[in-house]
N, C-alpha and C positions, 0 to 999 in steps of 0.2 A: 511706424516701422519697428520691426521687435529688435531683438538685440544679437545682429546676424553682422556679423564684421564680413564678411565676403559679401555679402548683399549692400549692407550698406556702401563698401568702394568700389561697386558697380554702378550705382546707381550716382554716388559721387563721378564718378571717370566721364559717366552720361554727358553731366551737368557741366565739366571743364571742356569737352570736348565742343559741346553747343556753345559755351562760353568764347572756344579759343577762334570757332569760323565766325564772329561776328563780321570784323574786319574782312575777312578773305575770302567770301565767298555768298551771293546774292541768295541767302536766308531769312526768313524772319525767325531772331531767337532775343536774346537778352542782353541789356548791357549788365543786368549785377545780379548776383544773389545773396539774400539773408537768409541766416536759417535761425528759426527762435525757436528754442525749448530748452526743459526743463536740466538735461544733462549737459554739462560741454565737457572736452577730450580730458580736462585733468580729473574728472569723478568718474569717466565713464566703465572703466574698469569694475568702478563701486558696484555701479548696476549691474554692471552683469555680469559679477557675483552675487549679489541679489537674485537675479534670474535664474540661476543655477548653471550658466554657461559657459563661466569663466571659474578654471580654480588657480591663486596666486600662486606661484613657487617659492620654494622656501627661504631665496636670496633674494625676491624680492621686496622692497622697501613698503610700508603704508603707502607713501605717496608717489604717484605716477601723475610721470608731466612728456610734453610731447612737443617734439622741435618744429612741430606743425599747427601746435596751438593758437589760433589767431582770435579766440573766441574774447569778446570786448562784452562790456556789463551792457545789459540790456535796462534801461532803465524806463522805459515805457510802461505806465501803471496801467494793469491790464483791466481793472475793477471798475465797475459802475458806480461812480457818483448817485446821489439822492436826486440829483436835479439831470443826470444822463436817464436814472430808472423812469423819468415823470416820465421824461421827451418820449420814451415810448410807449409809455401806456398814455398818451398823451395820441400816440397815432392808431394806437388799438381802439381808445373812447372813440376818434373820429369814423372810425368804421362800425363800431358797434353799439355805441351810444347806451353803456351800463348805467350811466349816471352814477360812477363812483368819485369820490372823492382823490383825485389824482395826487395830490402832495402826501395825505395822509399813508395814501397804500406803499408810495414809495418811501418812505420814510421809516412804515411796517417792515417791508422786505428789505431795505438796505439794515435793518436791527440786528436781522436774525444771517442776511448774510452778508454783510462790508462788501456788498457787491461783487461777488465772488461769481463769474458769467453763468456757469451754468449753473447753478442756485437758482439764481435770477430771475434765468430762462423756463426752467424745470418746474419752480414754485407758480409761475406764470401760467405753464400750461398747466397744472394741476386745477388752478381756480379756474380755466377756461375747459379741459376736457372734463373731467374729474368731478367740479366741486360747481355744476351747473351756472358756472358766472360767477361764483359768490364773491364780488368784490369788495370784502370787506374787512375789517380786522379781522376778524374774529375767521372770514376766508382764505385770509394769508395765513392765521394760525392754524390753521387745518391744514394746508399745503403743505405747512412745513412740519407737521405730524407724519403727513402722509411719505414728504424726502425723507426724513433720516428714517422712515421704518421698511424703504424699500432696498431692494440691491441692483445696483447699479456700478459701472465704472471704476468711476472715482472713487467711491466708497471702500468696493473691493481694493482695487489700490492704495486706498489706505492703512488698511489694513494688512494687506501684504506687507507694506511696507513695514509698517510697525513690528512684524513679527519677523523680518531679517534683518532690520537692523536695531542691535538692544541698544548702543547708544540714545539714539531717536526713541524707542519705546519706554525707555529708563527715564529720557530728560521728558515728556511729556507726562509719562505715568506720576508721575513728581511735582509735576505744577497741575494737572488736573484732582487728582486722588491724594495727595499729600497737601498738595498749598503751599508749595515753597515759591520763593521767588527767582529767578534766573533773570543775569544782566545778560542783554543782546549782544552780545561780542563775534563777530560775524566770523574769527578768526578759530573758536572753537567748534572741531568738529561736528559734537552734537545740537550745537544753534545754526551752522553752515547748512548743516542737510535739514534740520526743520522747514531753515527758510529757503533752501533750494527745492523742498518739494510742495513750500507755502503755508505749512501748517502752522507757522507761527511770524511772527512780523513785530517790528520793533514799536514800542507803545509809550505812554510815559515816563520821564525820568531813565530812559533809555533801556528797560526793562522788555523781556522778549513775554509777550501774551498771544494765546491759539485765535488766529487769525478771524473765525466767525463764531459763532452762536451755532452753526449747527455739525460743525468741525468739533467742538465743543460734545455735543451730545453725543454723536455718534463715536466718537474716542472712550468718554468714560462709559458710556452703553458698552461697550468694547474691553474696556478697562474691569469693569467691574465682574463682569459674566466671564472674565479668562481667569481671575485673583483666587487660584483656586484654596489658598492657604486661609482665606476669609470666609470658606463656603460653610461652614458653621454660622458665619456673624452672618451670614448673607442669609441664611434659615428663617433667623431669627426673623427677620424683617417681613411681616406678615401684609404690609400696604397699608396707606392710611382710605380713608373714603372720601371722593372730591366732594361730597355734599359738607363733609365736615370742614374742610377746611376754602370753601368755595360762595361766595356774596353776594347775590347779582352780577354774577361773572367776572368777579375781584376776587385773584389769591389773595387770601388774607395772611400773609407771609409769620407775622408774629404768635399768628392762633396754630399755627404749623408748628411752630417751633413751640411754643408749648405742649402743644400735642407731644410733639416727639419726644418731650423732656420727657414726660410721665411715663412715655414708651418708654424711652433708654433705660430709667430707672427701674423700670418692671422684669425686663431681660435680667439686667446685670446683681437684678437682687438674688436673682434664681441660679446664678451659674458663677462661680471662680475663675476668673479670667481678666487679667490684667489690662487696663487700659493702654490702647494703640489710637492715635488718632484718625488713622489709616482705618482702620475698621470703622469706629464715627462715623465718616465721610462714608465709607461704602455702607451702614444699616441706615443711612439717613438718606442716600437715593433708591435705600429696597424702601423703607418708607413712603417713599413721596412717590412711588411707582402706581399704580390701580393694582385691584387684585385680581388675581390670577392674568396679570399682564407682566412680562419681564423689563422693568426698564423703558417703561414708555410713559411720557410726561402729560399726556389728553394734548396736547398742544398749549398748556398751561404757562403764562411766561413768567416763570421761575426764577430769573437775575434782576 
């Protein structure tokens, strides 16, 4: 439902009024309703100023709360387990009989998404429409080439998101592209909406880390191609060649990194410019990118 406050307490009134003839009159309707998502009434304002549909007044406060608020934690972990991903490709094998390895694939795609559903789902059909059955590593690494390079939904949303709200853009731009560390404090604004819109989740040592591998990608993919103040260092970054740094289908992570050294030093011999670490991290993923491909990894597993 978009962000229509008249629609939305129509469509509410519906729902109380179905609610209040249970008792009173020979209907079939409901005894209860939940409603689960991603807003409840004290952020909703957020949003839609995000959307563009709400503008605050100037005596209004940051925080808006509502003597109607009934909204209680939802604490149902939405995400697929390693061993919920088998139980289905466990019913897909019985009708299709790939003869894949059922633990290994789930345990490939819960890597790249902590079971994040439509990931899941999306990578799933990609190996079944897409990638002729390929049930295999190396066909989950494909699939999840093929998610983060398309547009979709979510994706887009994500990146809406990121560009109306700078807090959220700032605190992730920081721990992706910078490397800083951020404690999970669910009470600060900009860790509240990461993890209200799921992009990051509490990890070790109580430390807030971006919630999947491909949330990951498609953020500093994102990150790096807006940095417009780096689009020099980004020049620079000519691509390395998978053959060079690639084994019998092993990154060789270390031969990389020396590559790149000899790169950095080649650059920074030829030009006056001060070291940023912030640049590093962005010529080191124009590096690792293919050539003449913007930020696209071959499906390479890179962490």
């Amino acid at each position: 439902m978009k962000a229509d406050p008249g629609g939305a307490c129509y469509f509410l009134g519906i729902l109380r009024d179905k609610f209040q003839i249970r008792e009173t009159e020979n209907v079939a309707t409901f005894h209860s309703v939940i409603f689960a998502g991603v807003h409840d009434i004290q952020n909703i304002k957020l949003k839609m100023e995000g959307d563009g549909v709400y503008t605050p007044t100037p005596t209004e406060g940051k925080r808006q709360y509502s003597p109607w608020n009934i909204a209680v934690k939802f604490n149902v972990d939405m995400a697929f387990s390693p061993v919920e991903i088998a139980t289905m490709l466990t019913e897909y094998e019985t009708d299709h009989h790939t003869g894949m390895d059922i633990g290994q694939i789930a345990e490939e795609i819960y890597y790249y998404t902590s079971g994040y559903p439509f990931m899941v789902s999306r990578i799933c059909q990609c190996i079944d429409e897409e990638l002729d059955g390929d049930w295999t590593k190396g066909g989950v690494n494909q699939a999840v080439h093929i998610l983060q390079g398309e547009d979709n939904t979510l994706f887009d949303d994500l990146i809406k998101n990121l560009e109306n709200y700078q807090p959220l853009y700032r605190l992730l731009y920081s721990m992706l592209i910078i490397g800083r560390s951020k404690a999970f404090v669910s009470r600060q604004p900009d860790v509240k909406l990461a993890a209200m819109f799921g992009y990051i989740s509490r990890g070790a040592d109580n430390m807030a880390v971006i919630s999947n591998r491909i949330f990951e990608i498609v953020m500093t993919d994102h990150f790096a191609g807006n940095d417009i103040s780096a689009e020099p260092i980004r020049e620079m970054g000519t691509g390395t060649l998978k053959g060079d740094v690639v084994s019998g289908g092993v990154f060789d992570m270390e031969l990389c990194l020396r590559k790149f050294a000899v790169h950095y030093g080649e650059i920074f011999n030829k030009v006056d410019i001060s070291f940023l670490e912030r640049h590093g991290r962005l010529l080191f993923l124009s590096f690792l990118k293919p050539k003449k491909t913007r930020y696209r990894y071959s499906g390479l597993k890179i962490w």
